[in-house]
C-alpha positions in Angstrom: 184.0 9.0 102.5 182.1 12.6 103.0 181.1 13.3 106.6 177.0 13.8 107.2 178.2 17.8 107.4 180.5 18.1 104.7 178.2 20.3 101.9 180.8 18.8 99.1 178.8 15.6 99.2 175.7 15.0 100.6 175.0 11.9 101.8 173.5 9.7 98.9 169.8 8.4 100.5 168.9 5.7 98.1 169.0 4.3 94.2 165.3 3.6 92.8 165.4 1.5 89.4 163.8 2.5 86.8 160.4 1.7 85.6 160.8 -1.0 82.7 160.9 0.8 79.5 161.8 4.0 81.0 164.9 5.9 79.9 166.2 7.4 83.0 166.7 11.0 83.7 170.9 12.0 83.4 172.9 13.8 85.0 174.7 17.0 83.8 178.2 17.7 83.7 180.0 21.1 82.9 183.6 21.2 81.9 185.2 24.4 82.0 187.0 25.6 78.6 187.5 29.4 79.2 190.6 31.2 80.3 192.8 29.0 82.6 190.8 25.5 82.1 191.6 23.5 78.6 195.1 25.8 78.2 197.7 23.9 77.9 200.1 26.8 79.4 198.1 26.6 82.6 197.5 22.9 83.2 200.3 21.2 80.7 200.9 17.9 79.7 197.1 17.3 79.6 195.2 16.3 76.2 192.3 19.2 77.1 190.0 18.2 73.9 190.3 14.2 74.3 189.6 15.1 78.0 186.1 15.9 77.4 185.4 12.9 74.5 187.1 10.6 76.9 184.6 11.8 79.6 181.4 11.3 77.5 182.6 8.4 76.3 182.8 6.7 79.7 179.8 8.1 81.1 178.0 7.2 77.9 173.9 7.7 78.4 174.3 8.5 82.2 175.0 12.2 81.8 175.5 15.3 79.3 178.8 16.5 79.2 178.8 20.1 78.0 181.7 22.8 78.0 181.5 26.1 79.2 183.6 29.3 79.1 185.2 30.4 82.8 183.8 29.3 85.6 186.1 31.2 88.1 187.7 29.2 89.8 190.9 29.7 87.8 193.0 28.3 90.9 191.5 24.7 90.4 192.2 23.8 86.9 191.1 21.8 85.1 187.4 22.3 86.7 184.3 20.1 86.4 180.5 20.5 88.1 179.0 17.3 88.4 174.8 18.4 88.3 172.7 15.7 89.7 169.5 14.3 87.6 166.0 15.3 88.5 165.9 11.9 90.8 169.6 12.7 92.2 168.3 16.2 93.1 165.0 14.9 94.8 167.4 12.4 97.1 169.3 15.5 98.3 172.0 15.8 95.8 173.4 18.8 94.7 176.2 20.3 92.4 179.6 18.7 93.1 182.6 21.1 92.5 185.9 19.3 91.4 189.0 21.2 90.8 192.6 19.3 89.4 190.5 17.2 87.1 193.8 16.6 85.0 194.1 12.9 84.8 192.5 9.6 83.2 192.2 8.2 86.9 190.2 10.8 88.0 188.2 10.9 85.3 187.2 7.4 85.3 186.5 7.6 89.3 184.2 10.4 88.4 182.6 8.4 85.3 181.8 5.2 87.1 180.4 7.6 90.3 178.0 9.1 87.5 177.0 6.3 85.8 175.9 4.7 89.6 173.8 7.8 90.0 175.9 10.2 91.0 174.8 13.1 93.2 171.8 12.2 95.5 171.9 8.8 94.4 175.6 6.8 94.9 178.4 7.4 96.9 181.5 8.9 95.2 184.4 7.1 95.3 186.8 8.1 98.6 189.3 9.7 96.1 187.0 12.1 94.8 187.1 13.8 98.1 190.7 15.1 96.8 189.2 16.8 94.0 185.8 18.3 95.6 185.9 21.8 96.4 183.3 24.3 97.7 182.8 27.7 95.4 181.1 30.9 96.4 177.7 31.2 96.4 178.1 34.2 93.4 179.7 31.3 91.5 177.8 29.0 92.6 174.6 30.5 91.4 175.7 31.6 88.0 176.0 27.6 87.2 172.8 26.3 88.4 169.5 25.3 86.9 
């Protein structure tokens, strides 16, 4: 569990349902592709394209998984940014970072974090802590909204 000061995960403040009807707002997710991310030479042993269909699969309506060339982090392959919805990002939430995303476990904790809400909205799961990482602002910046 993140501490109130750790800028990885703020704390999430509260889920509000839905208004009947409603479809609700998603979450993003970018999954890097470019130079050191999705090569098998770098991170080995890992299905790279499944990875991504695996991951929309399981997060189904919740969020928009998109891949995008280098995000520079090359030292924390396989890289993902977790982007809170509109509601997520009212709450508090911001941009998760998480580096070593190279196995079905992690991908399914991150799934079922997103489809509770994800950033803002629902706690991650304790492990996720082992896979969040903080970038520079540069970094940082080029990625968000």
């Amino acid at each position: 569990m993140s501490s109130p000061t750790d800028r990885r995960f703020p704390a999430a403040r509260r889920t509000a349902p839905d208004a009947p009807g409603k479809t609700a707002a998603t979450c993003k997710v970018t999954v890097c592709r470019g130079c050191c991310c999705g090569d098998p030479r770098k991170v080995p042993g890992v299905d790279h394209a499944g990875q991504i269909a695996r991951l929309r699969e399981a997060v189904g309506p919740a969020a928009a998984v998109r891949a995008s060339d280098c995000l520079d982090v090359c030292d924390q392959a396989n890289v993902m940014v977790v982007q809170p919805s509109p509601s997520g990002r009212a709450a508090g939430g911001r941009p998760v970072w998480l580096g070593l995303v190279n196995d079905d476990d992690a991908l399914t904790d991150i799934a079922t974090w997103i489809r509770a809400g994800g950033p803002g909205l629902a706690e991650p799961p304790g492990v996720l802590d082992l896979y969040a990482f903080t970038v520079s602002r540069r970094v940082r910046e080029a990625l968000e909204d």
